[in-house]
C-alpha positions in Angstrom: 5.2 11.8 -18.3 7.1 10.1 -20.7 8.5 6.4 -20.2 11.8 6.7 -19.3 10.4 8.8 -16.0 7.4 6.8 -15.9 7.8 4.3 -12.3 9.7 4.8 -9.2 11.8 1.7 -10.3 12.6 3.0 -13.6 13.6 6.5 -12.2 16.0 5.0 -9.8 17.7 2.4 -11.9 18.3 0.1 -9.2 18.1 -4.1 -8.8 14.1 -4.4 -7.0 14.5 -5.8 -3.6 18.1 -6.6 -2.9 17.0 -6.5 0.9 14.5 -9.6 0.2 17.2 -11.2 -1.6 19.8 -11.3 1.6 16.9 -12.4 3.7 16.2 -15.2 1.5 19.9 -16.6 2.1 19.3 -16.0 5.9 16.7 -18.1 6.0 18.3 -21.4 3.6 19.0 -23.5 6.3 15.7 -23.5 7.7 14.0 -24.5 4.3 16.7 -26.6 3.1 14.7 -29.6 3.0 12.3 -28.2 0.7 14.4 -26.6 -1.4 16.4 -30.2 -2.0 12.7 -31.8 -3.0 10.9 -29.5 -4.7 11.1 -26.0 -7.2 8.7 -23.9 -4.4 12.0 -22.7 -3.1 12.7 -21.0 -7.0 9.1 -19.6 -6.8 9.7 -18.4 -3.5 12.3 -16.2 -4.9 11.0 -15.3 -7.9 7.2 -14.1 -6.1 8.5 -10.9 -5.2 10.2 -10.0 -8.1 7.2 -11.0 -10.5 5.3 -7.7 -9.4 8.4 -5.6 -10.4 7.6 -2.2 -11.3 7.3 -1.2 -14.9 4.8 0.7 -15.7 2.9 3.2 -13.1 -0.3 2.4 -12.6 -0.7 -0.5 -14.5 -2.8 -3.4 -13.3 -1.2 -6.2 -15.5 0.1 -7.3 -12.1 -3.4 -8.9 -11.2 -3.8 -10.6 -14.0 -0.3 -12.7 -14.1 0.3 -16.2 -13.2 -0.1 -16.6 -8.8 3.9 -18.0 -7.7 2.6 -19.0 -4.4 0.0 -21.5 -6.3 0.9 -25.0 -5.4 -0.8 -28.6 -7.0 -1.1 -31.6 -5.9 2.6 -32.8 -7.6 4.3 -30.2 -5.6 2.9 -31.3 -2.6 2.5 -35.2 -3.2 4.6 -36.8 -0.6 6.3 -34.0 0.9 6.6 -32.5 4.7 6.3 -29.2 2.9 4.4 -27.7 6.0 7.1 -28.5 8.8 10.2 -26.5 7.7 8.2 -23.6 7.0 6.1 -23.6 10.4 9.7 -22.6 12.0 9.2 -19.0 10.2 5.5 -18.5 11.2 3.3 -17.2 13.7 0.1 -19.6 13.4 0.0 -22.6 13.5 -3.5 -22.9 12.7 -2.7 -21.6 9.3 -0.5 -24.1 8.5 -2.8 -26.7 9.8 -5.5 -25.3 7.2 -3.6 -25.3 4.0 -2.2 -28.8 5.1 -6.2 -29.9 5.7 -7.3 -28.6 2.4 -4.2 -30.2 0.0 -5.3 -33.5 2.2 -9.2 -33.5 1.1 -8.5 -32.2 -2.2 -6.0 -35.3 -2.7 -8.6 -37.8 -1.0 -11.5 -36.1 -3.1 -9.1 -36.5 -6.3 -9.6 -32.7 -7.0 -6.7 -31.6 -8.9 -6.9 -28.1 -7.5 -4.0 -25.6 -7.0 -4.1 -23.8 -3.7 -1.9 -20.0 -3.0 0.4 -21.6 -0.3 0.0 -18.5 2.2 2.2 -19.7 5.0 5.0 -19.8 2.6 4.8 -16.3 1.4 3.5 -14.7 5.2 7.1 -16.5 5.6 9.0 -14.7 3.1 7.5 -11.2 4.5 8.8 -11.7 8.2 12.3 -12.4 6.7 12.1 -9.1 4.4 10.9 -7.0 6.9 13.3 -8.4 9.4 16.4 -7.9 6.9 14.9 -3.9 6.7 15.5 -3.7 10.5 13.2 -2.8 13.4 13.4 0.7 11.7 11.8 0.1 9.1 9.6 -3.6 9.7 6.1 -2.0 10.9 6.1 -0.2 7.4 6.9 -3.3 5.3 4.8 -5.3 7.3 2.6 -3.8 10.2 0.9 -6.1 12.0 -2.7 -5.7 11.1 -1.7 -6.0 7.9 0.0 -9.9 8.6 -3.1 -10.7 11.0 -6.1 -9.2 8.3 -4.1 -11.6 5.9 -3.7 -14.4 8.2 -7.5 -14.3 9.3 -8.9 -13.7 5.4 -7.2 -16.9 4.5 -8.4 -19.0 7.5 -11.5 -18.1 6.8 -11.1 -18.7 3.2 -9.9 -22.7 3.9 -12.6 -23.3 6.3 -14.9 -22.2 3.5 -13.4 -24.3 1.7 -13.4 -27.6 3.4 -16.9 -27.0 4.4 -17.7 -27.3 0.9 -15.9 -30.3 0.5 -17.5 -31.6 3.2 -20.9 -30.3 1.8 -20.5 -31.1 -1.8 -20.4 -27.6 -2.8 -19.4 -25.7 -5.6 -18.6 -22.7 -4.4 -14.7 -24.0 -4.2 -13.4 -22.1 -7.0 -14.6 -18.8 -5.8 -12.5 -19.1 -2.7 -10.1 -20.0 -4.6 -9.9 -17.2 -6.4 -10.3 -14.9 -3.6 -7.5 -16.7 -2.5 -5.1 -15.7 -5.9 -6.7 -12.4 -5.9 -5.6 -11.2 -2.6 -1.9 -13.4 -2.7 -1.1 -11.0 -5.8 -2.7 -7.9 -4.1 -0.4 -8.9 -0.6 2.9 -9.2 -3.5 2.2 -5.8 -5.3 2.1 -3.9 -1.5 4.8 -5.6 0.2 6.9 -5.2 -2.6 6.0 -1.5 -3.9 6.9 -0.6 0.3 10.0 -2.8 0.3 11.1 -1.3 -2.9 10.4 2.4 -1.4 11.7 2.4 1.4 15.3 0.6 0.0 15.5 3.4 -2.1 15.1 6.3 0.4 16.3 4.7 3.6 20.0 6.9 2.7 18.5 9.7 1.9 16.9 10.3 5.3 17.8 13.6 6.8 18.4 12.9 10.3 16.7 15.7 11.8 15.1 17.2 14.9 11.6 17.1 14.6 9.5 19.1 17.3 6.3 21.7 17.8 2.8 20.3 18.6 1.9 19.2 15.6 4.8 16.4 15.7 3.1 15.7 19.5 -0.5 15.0 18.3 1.1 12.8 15.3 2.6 11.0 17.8 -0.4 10.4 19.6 -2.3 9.8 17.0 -0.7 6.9 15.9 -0.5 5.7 19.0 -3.7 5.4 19.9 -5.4 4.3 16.7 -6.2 0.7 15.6 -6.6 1.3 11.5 -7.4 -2.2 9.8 -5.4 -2.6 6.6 -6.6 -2.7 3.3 -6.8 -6.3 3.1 -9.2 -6.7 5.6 -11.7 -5.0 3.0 -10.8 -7.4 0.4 -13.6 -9.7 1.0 -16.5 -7.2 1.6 -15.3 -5.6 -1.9 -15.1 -8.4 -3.8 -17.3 -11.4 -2.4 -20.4 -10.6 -4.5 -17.9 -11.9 -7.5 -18.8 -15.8 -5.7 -22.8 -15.2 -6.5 -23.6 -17.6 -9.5 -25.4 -14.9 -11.2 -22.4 -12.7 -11.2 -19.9 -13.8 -14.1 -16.8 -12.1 -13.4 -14.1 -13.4 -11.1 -12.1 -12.5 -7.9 -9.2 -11.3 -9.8 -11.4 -8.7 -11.7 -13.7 -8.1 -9.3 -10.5 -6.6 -7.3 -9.1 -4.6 -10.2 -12.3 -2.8 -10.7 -12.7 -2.4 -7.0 -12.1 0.8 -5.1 -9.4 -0.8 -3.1 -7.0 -1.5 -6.1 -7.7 2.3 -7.4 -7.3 4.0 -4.9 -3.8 2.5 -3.6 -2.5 2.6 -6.8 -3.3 6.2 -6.7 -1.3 6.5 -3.6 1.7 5.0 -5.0 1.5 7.3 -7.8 1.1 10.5 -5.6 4.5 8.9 -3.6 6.4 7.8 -6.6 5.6 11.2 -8.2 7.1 13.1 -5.3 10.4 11.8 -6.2 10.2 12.2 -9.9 10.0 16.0 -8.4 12.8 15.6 -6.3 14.7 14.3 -8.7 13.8 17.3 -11.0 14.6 19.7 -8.5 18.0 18.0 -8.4 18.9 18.1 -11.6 18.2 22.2 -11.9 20.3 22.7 -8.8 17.0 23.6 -6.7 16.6 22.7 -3.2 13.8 19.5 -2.8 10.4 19.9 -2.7 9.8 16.9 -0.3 12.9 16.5 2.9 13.0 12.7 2.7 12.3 12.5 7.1 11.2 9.4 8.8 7.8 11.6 8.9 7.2 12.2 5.6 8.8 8.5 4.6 6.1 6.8 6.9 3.3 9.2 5.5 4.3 8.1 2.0 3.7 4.4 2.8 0.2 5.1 4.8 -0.7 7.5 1.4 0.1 4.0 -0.9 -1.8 1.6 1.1 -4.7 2.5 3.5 -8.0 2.9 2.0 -10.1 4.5 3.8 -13.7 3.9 5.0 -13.8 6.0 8.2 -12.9 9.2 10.0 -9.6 7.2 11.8 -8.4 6.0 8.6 -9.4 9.6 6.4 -7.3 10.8 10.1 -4.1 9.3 8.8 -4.3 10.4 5.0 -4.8 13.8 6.3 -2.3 13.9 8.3 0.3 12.1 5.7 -0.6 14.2 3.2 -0.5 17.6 5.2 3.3 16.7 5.9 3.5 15.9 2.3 1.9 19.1 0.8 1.6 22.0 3.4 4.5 21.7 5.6 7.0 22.0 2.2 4.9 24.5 0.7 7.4 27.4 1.3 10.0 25.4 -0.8 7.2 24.9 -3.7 6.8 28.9 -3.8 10.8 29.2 -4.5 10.1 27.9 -8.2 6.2 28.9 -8.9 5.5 31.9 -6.3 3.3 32.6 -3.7 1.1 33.9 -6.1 0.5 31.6 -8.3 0.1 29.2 -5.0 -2.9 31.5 -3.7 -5.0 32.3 -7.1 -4.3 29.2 -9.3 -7.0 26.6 -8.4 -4.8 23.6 -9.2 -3.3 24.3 -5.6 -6.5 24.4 -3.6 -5.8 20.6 -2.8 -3.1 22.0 -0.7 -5.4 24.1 1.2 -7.9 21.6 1.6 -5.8 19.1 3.5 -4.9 22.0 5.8 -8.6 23.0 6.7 -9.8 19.3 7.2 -6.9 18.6 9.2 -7.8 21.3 11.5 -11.1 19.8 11.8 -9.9 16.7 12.7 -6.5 17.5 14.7 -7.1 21.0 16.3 -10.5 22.9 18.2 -11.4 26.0 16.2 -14.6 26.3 18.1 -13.3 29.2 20.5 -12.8 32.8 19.4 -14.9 35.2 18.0 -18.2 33.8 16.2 -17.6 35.5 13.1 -13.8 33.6 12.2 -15.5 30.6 13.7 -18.6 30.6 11.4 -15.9 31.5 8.7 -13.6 28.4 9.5 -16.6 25.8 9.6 -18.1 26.7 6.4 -14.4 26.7 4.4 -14.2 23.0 6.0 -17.8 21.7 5.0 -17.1 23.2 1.5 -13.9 21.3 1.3 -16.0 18.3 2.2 -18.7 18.9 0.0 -16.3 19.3 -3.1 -14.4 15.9 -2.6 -17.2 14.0 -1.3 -21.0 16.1 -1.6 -21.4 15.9 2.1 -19.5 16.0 5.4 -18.4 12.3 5.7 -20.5 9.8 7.4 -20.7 6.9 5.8 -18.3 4.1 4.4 -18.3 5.4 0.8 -17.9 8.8 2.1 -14.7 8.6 3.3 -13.7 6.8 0.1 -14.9 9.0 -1.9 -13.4 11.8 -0.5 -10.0 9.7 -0.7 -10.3 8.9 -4.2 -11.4 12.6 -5.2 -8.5 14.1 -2.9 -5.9 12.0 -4.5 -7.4 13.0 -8.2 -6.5 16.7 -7.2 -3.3 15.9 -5.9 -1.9 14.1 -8.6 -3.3 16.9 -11.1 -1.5 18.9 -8.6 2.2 17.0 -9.3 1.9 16.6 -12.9 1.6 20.5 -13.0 4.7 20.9 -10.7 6.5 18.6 -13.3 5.6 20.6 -16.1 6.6 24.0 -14.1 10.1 22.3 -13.0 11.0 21.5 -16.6 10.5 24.8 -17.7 12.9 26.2 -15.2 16.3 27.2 -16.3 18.9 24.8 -14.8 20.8 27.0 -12.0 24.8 26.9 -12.2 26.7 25.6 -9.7 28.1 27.7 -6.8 31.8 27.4 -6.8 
């Protein structure tokens, strides 16, 4: 794709955030201390535009300056932990970070520390300016207790090693940085998502079973977010025989590619909508409040077991399958069924019936049948039917490599069609 369609931003031409922006004067009076003493409350603002979205794909993100570091002559003298406690949900947090700037000033350790409270502060107020609609997608809360409970553990690290003479200091540090950047580039990729489709939901009536097991579905499951991963991905980068640091240990780290696939897969959706738009065709992808919370679940879970590869499924099967009728309009229901580029499609479909529906009744012939399409769909994306942690992954990451072979393909196809006129 070229540049000036490259980026979800871009292809919108729109200000990133505005919602975050209101919710940043909403909450003034509470902080108004600290903005009068310090510049923290300029960072504040300026963290969630720093990850604005350029380029697709591109991982210059991790490797930019952390807003939410602080130093010891931001801190020095300042209560800069009691107006923000108003805003949070633990206290013990806040009683961490306060601990650690403490025996890093005694210790005379000039160290800069990601102030965590601060931004965990920030996300409550953008999610709460989206409205209840839309908070549990900007912010669900696994996501803000995964975060929470990687940094506590992270600052009690941290003062044991002061305590203990240590130097392991600066990797948890860094772990620190690396997920306080990864936390910006999801929150504000979802924020900057969902303010852009939020109008363009089709308020319709969505029934049949399928909707009913969704429902249930998501109800019953307890899927841990991405960032609870963070430090079994990337801890190995604290061994003093490894020379490589947090930061980079997370870009090269499954987690980073395979979410940033995601977003790519959603953001590519649109450039197709778009498309489809501007030839007079009818949209491949109905913006619903389905398909809208599939989209955020395709750009930020990772997953590493059969609840998590559950979700993906599911998200992408109301992505792919359930529009496919629309997709044969413009490249035909032959091309659809011969050309392998759309055997992604098919394969979401089979392993969702595996997971979401019993096949094993009926004759044994279509049974037998059914079972070995499935295993071979398994077999393709991940050599096996998935066990393991890696598996699932795998499978993921091989799934989404299909699927966005899939969309570039529809691009190409849409740009050839002849622009239709305009009925009258």
């Amino acid at each position: 794709m070229d540049d000036g369609r490259n980026g979800f931003a871009a292809l919108l031409k729109r200000d990133y955030l505005t919602d975050s922006e209101r919710s940043l004067k909403e909450v003034e009076d509470v902080i108004d201390g600290l903005k009068k003493k310090t510049d923290f409350w300029q960072r504040w603002q300026d963290a969630v535009k720093i990850n604005r979205i350029e380029d697709t794909w591109s991982l210059d993100w991790l490797k930019k300056e952390n807003p939410w570091f602080m130093g010891k002559s931001d801190t020095a003298g300042l209560d800069c932990f009691g107006p923000v406690s108003k805003l949070m949900p633990s206290d013990s947090l806040l009683e961490l970070e306060e601990k650690t700037f403490q025996m890093a000033d005694r210790l005379s350790m000039d160290l800069e520390i990601p102030f965590t409270s601060a931004q965990l502060s920030l996300i409550d107020s953008i999610s709460d300016a989206a409205g209840d609609k839309w908070k549990k997608l900007i912010a669900p809360a696994s996501f803000l207790s995964d975060y929470e409970r990687l940094v506590e553990n992270q600052h009690k690290a941290i003062q044991k090693a002061f305590r203990q003479d240590e130097l392991n200091i600066e990797g948890r540090l860094g772990m620190l940085d690396a997920a306080s950047k990864f936390v910006d580039r999801q929150v504000g990729w979802t924020s900057d998502f969902l303010n852009a489709v939020r109008t363009q939901i089709e308020d319709e009536e969505e029934d049949g079973s399928e909707v009913i097991i969704d429902a249930k579905v998501r109800e019953t499951e307890e899927i841990p977010s991405t960032l609870s991963k963070i430090p079994q991905y990337i801890g190995y980068t604290n061994r003093k025989d490894i020379h490589i640091t947090p930061e980079e240990g997370l870009e090269k780290s499954i987690l980073v590619e395979i979410t940033e696939m995601g977003k790519l897969i959603v953001e590519n959706a649109m450039v197709i909508n778009q498309l489809c738009e501007d030839k007079n065709k009818d949209k491949f992808f109905r913006p619903t409040d389905k398909l809208v919370t599939g989209a955020v679940e395709i750009a930020t879970i990772t997953c590493s077991s059969k609840d998590e590869l559950g979700k993906i499924i599911d998200a992408l099967y109301f992505l792919l399958y359930e529009n496919l009728e629309r997709i044969k309009k413009v490249v035909t229901d032959s091309a659809v069924r011969n050309e392998s580029v759309y055997e992604c499609i098919f394969a979401v479909k089979s392993i969702r019936t595996d997971f979401r529906h019993d096949f094993e009744h009926g004759k044994d012939t279509a049974i037998k049948k059914k079972r070995k399409e499935i295993n071979d769909y398994y077999k393709k994306y991940c050599g096996k039917i998935p066990l393991k942690q890696k598996d699932f992954s795998l499978l993921q990451k091989n799934l989404f490599q299909d699927i966005l072979a899939l969309e570039e393909h529809l691009i190409n196809k849409l740009e050839e069609v002849q622009e239709e006129p305009e009925l009258i």
